[in-house]
N, C-alpha and C positions, 0 to 999 in steps of 0.2 A: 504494500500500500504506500502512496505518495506520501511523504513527509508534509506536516504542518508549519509554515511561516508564519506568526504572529510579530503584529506590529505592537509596539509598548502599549498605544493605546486599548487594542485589543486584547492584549494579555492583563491588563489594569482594569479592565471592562469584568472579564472572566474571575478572576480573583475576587475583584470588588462580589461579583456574583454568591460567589460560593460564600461569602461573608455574610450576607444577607438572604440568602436563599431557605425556605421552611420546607420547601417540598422534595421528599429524600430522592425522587426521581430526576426530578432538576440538579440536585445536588451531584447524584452521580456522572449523569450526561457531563455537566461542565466539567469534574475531576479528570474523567477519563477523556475526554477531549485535552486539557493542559495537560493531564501526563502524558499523552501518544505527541504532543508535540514538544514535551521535554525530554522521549528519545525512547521513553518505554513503550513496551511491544505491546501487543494486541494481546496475548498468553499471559503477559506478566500483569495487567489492565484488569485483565478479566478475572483473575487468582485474586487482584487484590478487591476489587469491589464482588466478586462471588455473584457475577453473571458471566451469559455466555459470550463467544467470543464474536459471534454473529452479533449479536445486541453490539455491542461496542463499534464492529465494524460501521454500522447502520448509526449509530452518536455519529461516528464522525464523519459518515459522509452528508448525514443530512445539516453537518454544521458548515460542511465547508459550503454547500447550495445556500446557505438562508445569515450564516454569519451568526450564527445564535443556537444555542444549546435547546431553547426548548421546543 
């Protein structure tokens, strides 16, 4: 899968996110979306949030179409 490039802004968007987010679904989309573009795999993503690795795939592509986690 393509690697993620975030810009400050959009990494500070993300963050900010997960700081204020109440909904543990949102919560994860966003994590697993910043950690596949801070260099972790799809396996290691999906080990740590205890979904599958399809789910994760499907976070991140529908982040990269819409620029937003939810």
């Amino acid at each position: 899968m393509k690697a993620l490039h975030f810009s400050s802004r959009q990494r500070r968007r993300l963050e900010q996110q997960l700081k204020t987010v109440r909904d543990v679904r949102l919560y994860q989309r966003t994590l697993a979306v910043l950690e596949f573009e801070c260099g972790k795999s799809v396996t290691e993503i999906s080990h740590m949030l205890r979904v599958s690795r399809p789910s994760i795939y499907r976070w991140i592509d529908r982040y990269r179409e819409a620029s937003d986690p939810q």
